[in-house]
N, C-alpha and C positions, 0 to 999 in steps of 0.2 A: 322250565318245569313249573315254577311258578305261575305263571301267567296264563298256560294251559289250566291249570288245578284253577286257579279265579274264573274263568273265562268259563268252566264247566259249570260253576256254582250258580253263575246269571246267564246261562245258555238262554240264547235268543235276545239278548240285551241291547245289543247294540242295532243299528239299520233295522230294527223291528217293525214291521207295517201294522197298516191295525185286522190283517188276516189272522195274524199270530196273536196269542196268547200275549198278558201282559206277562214282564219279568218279574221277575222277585223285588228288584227295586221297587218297581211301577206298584207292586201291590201293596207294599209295604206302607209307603210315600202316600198312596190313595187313602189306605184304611183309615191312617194317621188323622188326614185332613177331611174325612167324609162328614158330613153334616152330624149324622150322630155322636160322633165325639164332642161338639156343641164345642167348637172353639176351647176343648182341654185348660181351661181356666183352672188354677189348683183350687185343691177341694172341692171341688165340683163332682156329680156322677161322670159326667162325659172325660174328668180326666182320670175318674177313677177306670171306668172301663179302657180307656187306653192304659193305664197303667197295668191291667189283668192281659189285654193285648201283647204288650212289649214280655210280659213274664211267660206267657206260654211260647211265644219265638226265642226264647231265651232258654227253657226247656227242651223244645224242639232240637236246638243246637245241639243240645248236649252239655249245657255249663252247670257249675259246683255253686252252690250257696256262696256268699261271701261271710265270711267270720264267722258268727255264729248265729246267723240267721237261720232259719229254717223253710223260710221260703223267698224266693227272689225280688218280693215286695220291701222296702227297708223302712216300716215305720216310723213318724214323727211327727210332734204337734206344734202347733205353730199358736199362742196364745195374743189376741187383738184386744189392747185394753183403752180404755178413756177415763179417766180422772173430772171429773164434775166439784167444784169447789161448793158446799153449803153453805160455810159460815168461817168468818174470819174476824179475830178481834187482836187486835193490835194494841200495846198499852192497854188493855183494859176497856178500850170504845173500840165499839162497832164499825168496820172497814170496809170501803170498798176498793183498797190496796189494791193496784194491778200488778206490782212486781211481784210475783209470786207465780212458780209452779212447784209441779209435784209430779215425781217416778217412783212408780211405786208397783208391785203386781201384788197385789194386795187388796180385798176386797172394800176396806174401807181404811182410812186412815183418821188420825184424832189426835191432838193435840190440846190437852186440858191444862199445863203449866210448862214454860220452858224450861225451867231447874229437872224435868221429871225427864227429857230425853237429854240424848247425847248432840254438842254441837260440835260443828263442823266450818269450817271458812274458808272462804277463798279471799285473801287477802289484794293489797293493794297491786303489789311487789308481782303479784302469782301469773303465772299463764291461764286464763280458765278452761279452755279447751282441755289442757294438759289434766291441772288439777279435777277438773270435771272428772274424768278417765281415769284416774284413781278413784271416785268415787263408783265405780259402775258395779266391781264385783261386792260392792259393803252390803253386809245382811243386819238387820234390825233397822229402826226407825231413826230417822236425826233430823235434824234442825241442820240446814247449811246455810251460814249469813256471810252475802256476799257482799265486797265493796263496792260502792256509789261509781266508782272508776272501771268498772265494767258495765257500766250501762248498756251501752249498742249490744253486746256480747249478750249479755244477759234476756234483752229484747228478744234477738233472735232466737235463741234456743228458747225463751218463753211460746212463740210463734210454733213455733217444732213441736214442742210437749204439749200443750192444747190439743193436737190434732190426735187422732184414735193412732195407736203404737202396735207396732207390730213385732212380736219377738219368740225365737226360738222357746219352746214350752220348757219350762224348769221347776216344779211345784216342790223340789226340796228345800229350798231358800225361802222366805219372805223378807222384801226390804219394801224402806215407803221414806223417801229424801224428799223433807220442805223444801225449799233451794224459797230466799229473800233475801231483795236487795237493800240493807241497809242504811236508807238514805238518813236516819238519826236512828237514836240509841234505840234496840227493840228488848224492853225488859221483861212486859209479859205479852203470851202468845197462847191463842185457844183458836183452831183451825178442825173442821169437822169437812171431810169429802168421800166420796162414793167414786170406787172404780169401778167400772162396768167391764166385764169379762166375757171374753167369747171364741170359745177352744175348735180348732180347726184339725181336724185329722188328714195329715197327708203319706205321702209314698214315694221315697226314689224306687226304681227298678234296677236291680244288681247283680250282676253275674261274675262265676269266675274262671278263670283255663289255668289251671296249674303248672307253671312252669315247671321243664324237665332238668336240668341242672342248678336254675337260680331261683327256686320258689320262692325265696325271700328277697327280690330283686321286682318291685309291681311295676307294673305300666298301667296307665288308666286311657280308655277308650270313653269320651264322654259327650251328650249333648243334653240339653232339656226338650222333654214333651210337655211342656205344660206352654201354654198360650195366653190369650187375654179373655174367651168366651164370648159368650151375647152380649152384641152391645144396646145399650137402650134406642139410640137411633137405626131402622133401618134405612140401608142404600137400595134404592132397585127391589124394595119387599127384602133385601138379605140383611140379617143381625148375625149372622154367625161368623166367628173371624177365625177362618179354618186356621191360617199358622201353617202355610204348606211348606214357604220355605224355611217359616221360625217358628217353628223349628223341626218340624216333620220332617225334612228334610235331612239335618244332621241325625236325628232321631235313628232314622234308618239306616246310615252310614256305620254308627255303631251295632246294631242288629246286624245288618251283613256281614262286618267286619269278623263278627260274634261268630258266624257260622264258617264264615272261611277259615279262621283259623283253629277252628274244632273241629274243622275238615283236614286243614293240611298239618296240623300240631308239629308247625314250626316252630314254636314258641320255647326258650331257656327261661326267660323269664316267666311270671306268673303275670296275665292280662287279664285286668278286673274291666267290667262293662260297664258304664253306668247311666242309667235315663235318670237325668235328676228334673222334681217339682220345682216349682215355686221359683225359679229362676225373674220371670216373669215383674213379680213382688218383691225384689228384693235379695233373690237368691240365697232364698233359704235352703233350697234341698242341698247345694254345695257346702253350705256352713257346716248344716248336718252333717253331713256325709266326711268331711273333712274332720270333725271328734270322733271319728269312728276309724279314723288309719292311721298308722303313724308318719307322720311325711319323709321322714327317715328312710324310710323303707322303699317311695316314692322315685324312683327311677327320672320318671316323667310322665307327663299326663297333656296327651293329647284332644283337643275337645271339639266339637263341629259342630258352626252354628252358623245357619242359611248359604249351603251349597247349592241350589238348586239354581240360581240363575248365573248368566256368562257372567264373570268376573272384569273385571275394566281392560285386563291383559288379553282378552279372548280365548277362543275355547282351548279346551287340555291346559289348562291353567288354573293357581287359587294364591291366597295371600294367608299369612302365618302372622297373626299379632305379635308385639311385643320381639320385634324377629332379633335386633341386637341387646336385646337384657339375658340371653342364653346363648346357646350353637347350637342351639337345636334345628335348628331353620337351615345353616348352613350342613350337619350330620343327614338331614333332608336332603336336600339340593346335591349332595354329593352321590346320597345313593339312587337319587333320577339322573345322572350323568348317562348319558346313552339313549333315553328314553325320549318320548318326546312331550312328556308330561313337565311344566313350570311352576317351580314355586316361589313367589316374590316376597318383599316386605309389605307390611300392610301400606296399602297408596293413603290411606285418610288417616296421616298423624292426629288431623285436629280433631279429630273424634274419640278420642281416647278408649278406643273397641276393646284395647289389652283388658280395662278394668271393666269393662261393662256386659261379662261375660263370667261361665261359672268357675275359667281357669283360674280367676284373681283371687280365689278363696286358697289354693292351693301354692299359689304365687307366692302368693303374701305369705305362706310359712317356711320358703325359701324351693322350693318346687321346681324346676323348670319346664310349667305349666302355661300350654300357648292354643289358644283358637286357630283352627284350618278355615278359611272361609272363600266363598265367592262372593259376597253380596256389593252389589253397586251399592251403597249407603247414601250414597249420596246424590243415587237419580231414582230409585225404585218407588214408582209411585202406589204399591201395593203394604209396602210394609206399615202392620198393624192397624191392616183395613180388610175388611169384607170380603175384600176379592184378593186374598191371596191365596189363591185359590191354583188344586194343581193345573189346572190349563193353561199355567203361568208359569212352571219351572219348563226348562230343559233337560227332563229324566238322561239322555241321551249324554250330553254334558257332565250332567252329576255323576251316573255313572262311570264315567270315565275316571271321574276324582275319585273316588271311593275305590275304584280297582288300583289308583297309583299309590293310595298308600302302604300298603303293604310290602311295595316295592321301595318306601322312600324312608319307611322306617323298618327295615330290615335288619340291618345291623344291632341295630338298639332291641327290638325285639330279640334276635337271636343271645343279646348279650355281651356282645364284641366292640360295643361301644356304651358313652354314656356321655349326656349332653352337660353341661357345666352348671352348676345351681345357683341360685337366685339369691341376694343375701335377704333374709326376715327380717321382718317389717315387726 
């Protein structure tokens, strides 16, 4: 019954000629990657219109708001600052100290006696990393004097903070942390700098199908459509770096998903959709997106990122990152028994794919949150270039993938199981 109801929804999908009509896949996958979306770079127009794209297919389906949204867009800002040092005096004489940085989102910072703020240390004894990280959520201004015996440590993250920072938009806090390393006594201290601010508006796209006995029981269907965009070099006259298999490709996995199961309203549990931004950068729309649910609540969250080419196991096949930190991969496997769909452990331990995807934000809060993927990683000579471009996936392949999950997470969908959870980080 199943298989027929999927098989209705991408009629003409599979041995398709090009007499026929593209599928729903094929349209989807194309629109994703066409030259207008300009390489879906976040905040960009091109990502914003895909982003207005994936919300009218998401309507189209038939899905509910998530929370208390009121439309399937899920705004957020992403604020990029740099810190430029004017003036530095040290004891009283003019410096041109280089141990010295500054965190701050703060428009300007200042420093006209050290008695007048609050200090802070990181001593000899201390971990800095560690103690750093208790300094992250402190609001107001301070003075952090660190010991001589973190030198290297101190370098590098001096290295790190120089460069323009990029972080989740929060304008109810200001803080502004001198962090210096004192290599002798520092008794007076007058520091004047300028942070340069520059606010980016962005958008996950989010949907939802309310489960009918476990509405409080989510599953998350996820991938990012945001890309890298125009690049300053073009290849062959092309700068645009469609992202067909990264991520257009998962992208659409979740929109179909979206509508098959708003068509067969198998679902006990409640299936939230989600296109997240900024993945790209950083993986911000996951951060986001993750202060917005409670993990608790979080069943599991499946995510898909570059299905579109053969997998290293060949066709009717994919690999599930992170496959023994859960059971989720085996609760998988178990319900493709019969079928002739495979799903393996991810083949590229050394690539650390678990953390380098939108699942790890959810992971990390103990989740049992795992990437579906085919991608060769490690022979694709398209990834995060120009040409990857759809005349490079195997629609036909991916296809395939995207109708077996349904089948392979059934159980867990309907409610009759639940994969084991991660411990938090």
């Amino acid at each position: 019954m199943y298989k027929i109801s999927f098989s209705l929804l991408f009629v003409g999908l599979l041995g398709c000629t090009q007499a026929q009509p593209p599928s729903d896949i094929e349209r989807i996958v194309t629109t994703l990657a066409a030259d207008d979306m300009e390489g879906r770079e976040a905040g960009t127009p091109g990502a914003k219109k895909a982003a207005d794209f994936i919300a009218e297919e998401f309507r189209k389906a038939g899905l509910s708001y998530f929370d208390n949204l009121s439309t399937f867009q899920q705004p957020f800002q992403l604020i990029e600052n740099k810190v430029t040092i004017e003036a530095l005096q040290i004891n009283d004489q003019p410096s041109q100290y280089k141990e010295i940085f500054i965190v701050a989102n703060t428009p300007t910072i200042k420093v006209d006696r050290l008695e007048a703020v609050r200090t802070l240390r990181i001593s000899a004894q201390d971990n800095f990393s560690q103690r750093f990280n208790t300094f992250k959520d402190t609001t107001g201004q301070w003075v952090v004097l660190v010991d001589p015996v973190h030198h290297a440590t101190f370098k590098k993250y001096r290295t790190f903070f120089q460069r323009t920072q990029t972080s989740l938009g929060d304008s109810s806090t200001s803080r502004a942390l001198v962090f210096l390393l004192e290599k002798a006594p520092i008794k007076t201290l007058q520091v004047t700098a300028t942070n340069t601010l520059k606010k980016r508006n962005l958008q996950n796209v989010v949907g939802l199908l309310e489960g009918k006995s476990k509405p409080k029981d989510f599953i998350i269907f996820s991938a990012h459509y945001d890309h890298i965009g125009i690049q300053s070099q073009a290849v062959n006259g092309d700068r645009i770096a469609n992202g067909a298999d990264d991520d257009a490709s998962g992208t659409t996995a979740v929109i179909a998903l979206a509508k098959h199961y708003a068509q067969t309203k198998e679902n006990e549990c409640t299936l939230v959709f989600v296109a997240f931004t900024a993945e790209e950068i950083g993986g911000y729309g996951s951060q986001y997106f993750a202060q917005q649910v409670n993990p608790e609540k979080v069943i599991t969250m499946l995510n898909f990122e570059m299905i579109g080419k053969l997998a290293t196991f060949g066709q009717k096949s994919a690999f599930l990152t992170g496959f023994s930190m859960s059971n989720l991969g085996e609760l998988l496997q178990k319900n493709l028994e019969g079928h002739d769909f495979q799903l393996h452990p991810d083949p590229y331990p050394n690539q650390n794919l678990f953390y380098r995807s939108d699942n790890a934000t959810l992971a990390r809060l103990g989740v049992p949150a795992h990437t579906l993927s085919t991608a060769p990683i490690d022979e694709d000579p398209y990834y995060h270039t120009v040409d990857d471009e759809v005349n490079t996936l195997d629609i036909t392949n991916m296809t395939t993938v995207i109708e077996a999950i349904p089948i392979a997470i059934k159980s867990i969908v309907k409610g009759q199981e639940a994969p084991t959870r991660l411990p938090s980080e």
